[in-house]
Each structure stands twice: as C-alpha cells, then as structure tokens.
C-alpha positions, 0 to 999 in steps of 0.5 A: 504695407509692411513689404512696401515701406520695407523695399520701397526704402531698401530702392531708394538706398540703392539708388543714393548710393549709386548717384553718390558714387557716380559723381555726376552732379546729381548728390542732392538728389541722392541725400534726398533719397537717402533722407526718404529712405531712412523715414520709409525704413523708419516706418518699417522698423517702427512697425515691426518694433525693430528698435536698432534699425529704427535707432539707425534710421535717426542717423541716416536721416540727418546724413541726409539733412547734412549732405542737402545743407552742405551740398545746397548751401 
C-alpha cells in the first residue's frame, strides 16, 4: 500500500506540472491534481513518519485550493 500512495501521488505531480506548463486550458485540472497528490503523499509520508515531507504536503495541498479558487472563480 505504501508503493502505491508513494508513486500514485509522485504520477499525479507529474502530470499537474506538465498540464500547467502546457497552458492549455486545462489548469484546474492540474491544481486538482496537485491538490490529490499531496493528500496521497500526505498519507505516505504520515505512514511512514516522514514528518518534513508531510510538513510540505500542507503547502502543496493549499496551492492546489488556491490555484482551483482563483482559476475557477
């Protein structure tokens, strides 16, 4: 389970940043993604007791809710 919240949140990074960087149109996809990613990671890192990591995971989950406020609203 561990491999899979690992790698299933490092895909889904991957593919935020690449629909960002893009610029087609597709951003709150990509915030969604990156807002899916970092609780998958968040999980991971919780688990595993990988405390700065999850400290990150914070961040990154409110730059997603940013980035899906302000690009949907």
């Amino acid at each position: 389970m561990n491999k899979i919240l690992e790698w299933s949140g490092v895909i889904t990074a991957i593919l935020y940043s690449i629909l960002v960087a893009l610029n087609i149109g597709l951003e709150f996809l990509g915030f969604s993604l990156l807002f899916i990613s970092a609780i998958l990671i968040g999980f991971w890192s919780f688990k595993l007791k990988h405390k700065g990591i999850l400290f990150l995971q914070f961040f990154y989950a409110s730059a997603g809710v940013i980035g899906m406020i302000r690009w949907f609203g």
